[in-house]
N, C-alpha and C positions, 0 to 999 in steps of 0.2 A: 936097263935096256929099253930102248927105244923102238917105235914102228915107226917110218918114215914113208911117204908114198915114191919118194923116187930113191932112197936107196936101201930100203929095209932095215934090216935089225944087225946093227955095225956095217953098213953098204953092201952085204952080198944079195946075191941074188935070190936065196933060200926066203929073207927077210921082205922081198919086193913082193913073192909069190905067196907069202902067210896076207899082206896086207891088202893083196888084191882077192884072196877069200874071202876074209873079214867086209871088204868093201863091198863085194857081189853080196853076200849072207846080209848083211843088212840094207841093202836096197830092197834086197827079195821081201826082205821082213815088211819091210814098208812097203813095199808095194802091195803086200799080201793081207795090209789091212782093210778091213771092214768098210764101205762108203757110208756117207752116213746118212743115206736114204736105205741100206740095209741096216743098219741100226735104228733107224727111225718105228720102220717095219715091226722090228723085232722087241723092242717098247712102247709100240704106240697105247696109247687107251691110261698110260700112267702118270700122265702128263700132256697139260696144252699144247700143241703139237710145235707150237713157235718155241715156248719153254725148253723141251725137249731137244731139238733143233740145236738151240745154242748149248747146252750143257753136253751134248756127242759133238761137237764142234769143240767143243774146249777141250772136251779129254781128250781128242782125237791127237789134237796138237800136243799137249801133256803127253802123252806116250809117245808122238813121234820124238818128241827131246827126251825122255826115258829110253828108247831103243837106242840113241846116238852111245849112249854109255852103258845099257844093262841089255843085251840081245834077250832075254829072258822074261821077259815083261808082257803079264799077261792082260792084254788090253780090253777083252772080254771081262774079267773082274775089275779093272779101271773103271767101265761105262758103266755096271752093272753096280758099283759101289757110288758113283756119281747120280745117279739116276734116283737110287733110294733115298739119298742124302737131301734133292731137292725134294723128294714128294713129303719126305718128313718138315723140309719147311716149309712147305704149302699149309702146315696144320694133321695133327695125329691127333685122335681120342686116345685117352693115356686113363692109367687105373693110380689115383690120388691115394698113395697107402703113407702119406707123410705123416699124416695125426694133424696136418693142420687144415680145419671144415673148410675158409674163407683163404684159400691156397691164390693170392697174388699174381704167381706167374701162372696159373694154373686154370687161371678165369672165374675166381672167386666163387660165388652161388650158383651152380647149378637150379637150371628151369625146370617146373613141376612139371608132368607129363603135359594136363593141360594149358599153363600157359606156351610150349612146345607145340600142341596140338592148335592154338587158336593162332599162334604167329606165323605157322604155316598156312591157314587157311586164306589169313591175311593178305599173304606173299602172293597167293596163289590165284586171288578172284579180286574182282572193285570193291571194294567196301565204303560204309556209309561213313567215312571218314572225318569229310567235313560239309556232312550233306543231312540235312533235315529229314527222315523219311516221315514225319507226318504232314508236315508242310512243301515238302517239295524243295524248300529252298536251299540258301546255304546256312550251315549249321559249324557247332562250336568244336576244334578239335580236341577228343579228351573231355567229351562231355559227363561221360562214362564213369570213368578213371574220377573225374571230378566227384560227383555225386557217393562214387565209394570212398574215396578219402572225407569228404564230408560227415557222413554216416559213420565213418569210423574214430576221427579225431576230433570231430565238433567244430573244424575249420567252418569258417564263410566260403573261400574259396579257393582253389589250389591250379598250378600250374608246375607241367612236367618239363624238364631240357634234358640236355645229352649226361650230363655227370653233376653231381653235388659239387663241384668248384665252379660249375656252370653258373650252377642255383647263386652260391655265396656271390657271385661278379655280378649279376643279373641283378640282383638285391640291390649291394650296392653301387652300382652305375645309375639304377634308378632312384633311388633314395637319396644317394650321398653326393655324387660326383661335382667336385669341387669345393666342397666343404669337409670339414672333419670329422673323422670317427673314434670314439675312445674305444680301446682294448685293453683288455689285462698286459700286462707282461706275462703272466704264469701260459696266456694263452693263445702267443704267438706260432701256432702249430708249424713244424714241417710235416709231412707225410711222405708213404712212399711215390715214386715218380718224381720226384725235385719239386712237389707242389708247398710251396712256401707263401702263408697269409701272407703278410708285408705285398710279396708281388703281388699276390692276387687284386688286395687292396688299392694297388699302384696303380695296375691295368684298368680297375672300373673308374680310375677318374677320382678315387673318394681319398682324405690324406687319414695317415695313421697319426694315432696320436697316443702315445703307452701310458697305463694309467698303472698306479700300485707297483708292488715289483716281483720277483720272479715267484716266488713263494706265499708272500700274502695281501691281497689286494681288498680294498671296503668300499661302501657305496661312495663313500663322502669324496671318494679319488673320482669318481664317475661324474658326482655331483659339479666337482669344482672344474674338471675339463670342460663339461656343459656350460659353464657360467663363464668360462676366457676363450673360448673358441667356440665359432660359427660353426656350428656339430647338426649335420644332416640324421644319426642315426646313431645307437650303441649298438655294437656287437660283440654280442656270448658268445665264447667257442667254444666246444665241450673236449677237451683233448683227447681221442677217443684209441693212439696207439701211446700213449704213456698215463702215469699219475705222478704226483707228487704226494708226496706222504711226507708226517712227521709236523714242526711246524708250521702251518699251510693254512690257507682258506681264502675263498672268492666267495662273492654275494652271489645269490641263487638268482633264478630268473622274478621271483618276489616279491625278491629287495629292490631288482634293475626297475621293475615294472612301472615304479612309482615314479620311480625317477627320471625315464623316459616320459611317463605323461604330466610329470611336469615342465620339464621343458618342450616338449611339443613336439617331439622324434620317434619315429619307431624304437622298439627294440626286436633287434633279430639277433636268432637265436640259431647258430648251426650246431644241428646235435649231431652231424655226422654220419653216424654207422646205421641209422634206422630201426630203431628199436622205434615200432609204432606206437606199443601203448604197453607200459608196466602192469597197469591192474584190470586189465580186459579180462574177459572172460574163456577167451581163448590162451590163457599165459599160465601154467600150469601154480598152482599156489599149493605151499609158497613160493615164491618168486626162487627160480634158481640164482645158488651164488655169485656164479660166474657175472649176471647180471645185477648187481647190487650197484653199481657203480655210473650203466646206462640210463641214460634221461630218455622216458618218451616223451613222444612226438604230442600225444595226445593229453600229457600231461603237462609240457612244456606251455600249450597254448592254456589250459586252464590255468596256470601259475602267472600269465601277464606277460608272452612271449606274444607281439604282433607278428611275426613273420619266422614261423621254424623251416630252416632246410636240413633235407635230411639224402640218403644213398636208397635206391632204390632196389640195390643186390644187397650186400653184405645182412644186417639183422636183417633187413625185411625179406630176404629172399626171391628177389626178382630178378629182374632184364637191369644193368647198367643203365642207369639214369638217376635226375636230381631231380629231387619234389621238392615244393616250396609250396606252404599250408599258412595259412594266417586271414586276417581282414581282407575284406572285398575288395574297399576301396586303394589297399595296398597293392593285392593283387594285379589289382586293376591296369594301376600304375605300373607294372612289371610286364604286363600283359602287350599294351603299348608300346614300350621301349623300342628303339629300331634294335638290339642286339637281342630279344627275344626270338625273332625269327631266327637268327644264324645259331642260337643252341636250343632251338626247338627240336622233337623229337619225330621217329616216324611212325606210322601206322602201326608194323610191325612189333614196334618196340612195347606201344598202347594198347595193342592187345593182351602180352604178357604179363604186363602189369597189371590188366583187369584181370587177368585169370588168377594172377598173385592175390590180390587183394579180395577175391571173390573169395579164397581160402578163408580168410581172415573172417569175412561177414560169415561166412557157412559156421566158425567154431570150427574150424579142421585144418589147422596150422601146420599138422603132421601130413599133409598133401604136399607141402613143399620140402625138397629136401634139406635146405640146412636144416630147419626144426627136427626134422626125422632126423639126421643125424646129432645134432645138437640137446636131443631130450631120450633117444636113445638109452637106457639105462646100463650102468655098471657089468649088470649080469647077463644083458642081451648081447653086449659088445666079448663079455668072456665067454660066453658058447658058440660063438662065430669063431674067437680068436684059437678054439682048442681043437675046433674040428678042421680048421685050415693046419696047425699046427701038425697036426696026426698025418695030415693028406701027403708035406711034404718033408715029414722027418726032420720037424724042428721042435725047439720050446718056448714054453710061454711062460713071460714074465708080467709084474702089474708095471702100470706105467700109467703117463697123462697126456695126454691129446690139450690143443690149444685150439681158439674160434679163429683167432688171427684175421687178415685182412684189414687189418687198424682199430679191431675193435676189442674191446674187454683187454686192456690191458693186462697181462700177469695172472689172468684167469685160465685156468683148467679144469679137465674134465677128465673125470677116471676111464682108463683101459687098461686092455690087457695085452699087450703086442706077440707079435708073432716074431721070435728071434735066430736069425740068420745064419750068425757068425762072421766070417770075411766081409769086409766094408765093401771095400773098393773094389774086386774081382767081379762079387756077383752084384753090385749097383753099376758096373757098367755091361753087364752082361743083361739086366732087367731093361735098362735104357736102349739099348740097341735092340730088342724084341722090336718082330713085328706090332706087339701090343705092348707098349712103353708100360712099365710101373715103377714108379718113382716111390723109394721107403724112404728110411732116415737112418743115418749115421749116430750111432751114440755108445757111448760105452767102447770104440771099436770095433762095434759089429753092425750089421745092417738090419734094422727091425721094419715092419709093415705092423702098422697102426689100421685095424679092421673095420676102427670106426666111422673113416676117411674114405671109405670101401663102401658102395654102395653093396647090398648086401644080393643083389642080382647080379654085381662081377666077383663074387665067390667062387664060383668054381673055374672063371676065367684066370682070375689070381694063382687059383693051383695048381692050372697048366703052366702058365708060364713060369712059374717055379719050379715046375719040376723038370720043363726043359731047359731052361736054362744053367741046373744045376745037373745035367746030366752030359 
């Protein structure tokens, strides 16, 4: 059966007078929609008001082609389900109950209260940025930051950019560019974000040249690149989200050291993840497992590394950005570069990094949170994990938390999870909370890792459990 507007339903007239209801009842509808300066009204303050603007403009139209076919269509939860959808992508604070510390999509290292506290004050006033206050003049940006990286790695001199792939192009553009560089095979990294050495290498101008092969590489492969190609530089990569194990082996920084000052080239050394110094005084001895396999920074330059780039977040715990620690005169030459300026760093950024690294000088490592999470012990993480257990009528099982973010490959760390049951019901019911908590799938069921939990959103974690499981 059909509705027709000029002859109804089989041509009578019965059929003409059902579709001229139908046609009035859905004009009414539409007419009787919302404008959307009353809906602006009636969301404002939730959204930039242009943002807002277009996203009740779009659903408005969305629901009038919903009304054409479903009269029933309530356009009040349209706007209202649209509205929320954008302000969660504007950016939500979410509770990290993965188990993994250095959580990628997640924003990796959480900032310590104080460098939090000094990068707002930053934002907030002039600061003596690149301004001399004893002299009045102009002065050095990251003079700061310098002097504490100094003091802590035994560097000459150091200079910060936007991110550690920043550091390794910055390197070599200024080092290398147009001449060649030997690498391992074993140590041609990808990482996450499609960041692949080869290009990086491609982009500063500098040519690859593979030395040794996937699994075992010696100096004498380094020596002999050195002696048939016009080689600006060696470069160590330390592979910092895989290993190779079994039979394996690369020359250490050392071995390179000599070999580089014999031919007349730097060696740079990206150790990646930021592990500032193994045998500091601030590093709890003995040296945790999980760590057995990071190169510091601080160790790197004493072994004959001229130029270490390393991550400013991930081990070291700070603000996203790429340090580069080594000789003066290298620095120097980095420091120059016309591509120094375009991944230099900002105020903002140099603050939190001095407050990071102020940690460090203090002996109070446990001021930044990876460390607090990351040395956290066994049985602090199982009386967090049993009292959240109790709170929402679950159980706990042992389990292992990961560092992740590319570093410590295959490394874990003991906990004790907090277990769910239904995967998928209650991890989309956790995710749509006003306060996002993101667990982990395993076994089938859905667990929250408490280590991953700062231990001040504890009793935040319990609400949202327990309303969403209600």
């Amino acid at each position: 059966m059909t509705l027709d507007a000029g002859r109804g339903v089989g041509g009578d007239a019965t059929g003409a007078m059902l579709w001229q209801a139908w046609h009035t009842f859905g004009v009414d509808r539409l007419r009787r929609l919302p404008s959307v300066d009353e809906l602006i009204r009636r969301h404002q303050g939730r959204l930039p008001r242009l943002v807002l603007a277009t996203v009740i403009r779009d659903t408005l139209e969305a629901a009038r082609t919903a009304l054409a076919a479903e009269p029933d269509v309530d356009v009040e939860t349209m706007v209202e389900t649209a509205v929320v959808a954008a302000t969660r992508r504007a950016g939500v604070p979410l509770i990290n109950a993965t188990g993994v510390i250095l959580h990628t999509n997640m924003g990796r290292a959480a900032w310590s209260e104080e460098a939090v506290r000094r990068a707002v004050e930053t934002a907030r006033h002039a600061t003596d940025l690149e301004l001399d206050l004893t002299t009045g003049e102009r002065g050095r940006r990251g003079s700061w930051v310098g002097e504490l990286l100094s003091q802590l790695t035994g560097c000459e001199a150091s200079l910060v950019v936007n991110n550690n792939a920043a550091a390794v192009l910055l390197a070599l553009a200024a080092s290398s560019k147009g001449r060649a560089v030997p690498v391992s095979r074993g140590e041609l990294i990808e990482i996450g974000g499609a960041y692949r050495l080869p290009e990086v290498m491609e982009a500063s101008g500098a040519r690859l040249v593979e030395v040794g092969t996937t699994n075992r590489t010696r100096v004498d492969d380094y020596r002999t690149a050195l002696q048939v190609h016009d080689c600006g530089a060696i470069l160590k990569v330390h592979p910092s989200n895989y290993r190779v194990d079994g039979f394996a082996g690369t020359p250490g920084v050392h071995d390179l050291g000599p070999a580089a000052a014999e031919a007349g080239v730097p060696l740079i050394y990206d150790i990646g993840s930021g592990l500032l110094a193994r045998g500091a005084t601030w590093m709890p001895a003995p040296l945790p497992e999980w760590l057995r396999h990071e190169p510091g920074a601080r160790e790197s330059l004493a072994e004959g590394a001229d130029l270490v780039t390393f991550s400013g977040d991930k081990l070291l715990g700070g603000p996203q950005c790429g340090i580069i620690i080594g000789r003066g005169d290298l620095v120097a030459r980095l420091r120059g570069h016309p591509m120094a300026r375009a991944v230099r760093v900002d105020g903002v950024t140099l603050a939190a990094l001095a407050a990071t690294l102020e940690a460090y000088a203090d002996d109070e490592v446990r001021r930044l949170p990876f460390w607090e999470t990351a040395l956290s012990s066994a049985e602090e993480i199982a009386e967090r994990a049993e009292r959240i257990a109790e709170a929402v009528g679950a159980e706990v099982r042992v389990g292992t938390s990961s560092v992740g973010g590319g570093s410590a490959p295959g490394a874990t760390l003991p906990t004790t999870l907090v277990w769910l049951g239904d995967a998928d019901e209650m991890f989309e019911r956790l995710l749509a909370h006003e306060t996002p908590v993101v667990g982990r799938r395993f076994e089938g069921a859905l667990v929250l890792d408490p280590r991953t939990v700062a231990p001040s959103e504890d009793e935040t974690l319990i609400r949202v459990v327990l309303e969403c499981r209600s």
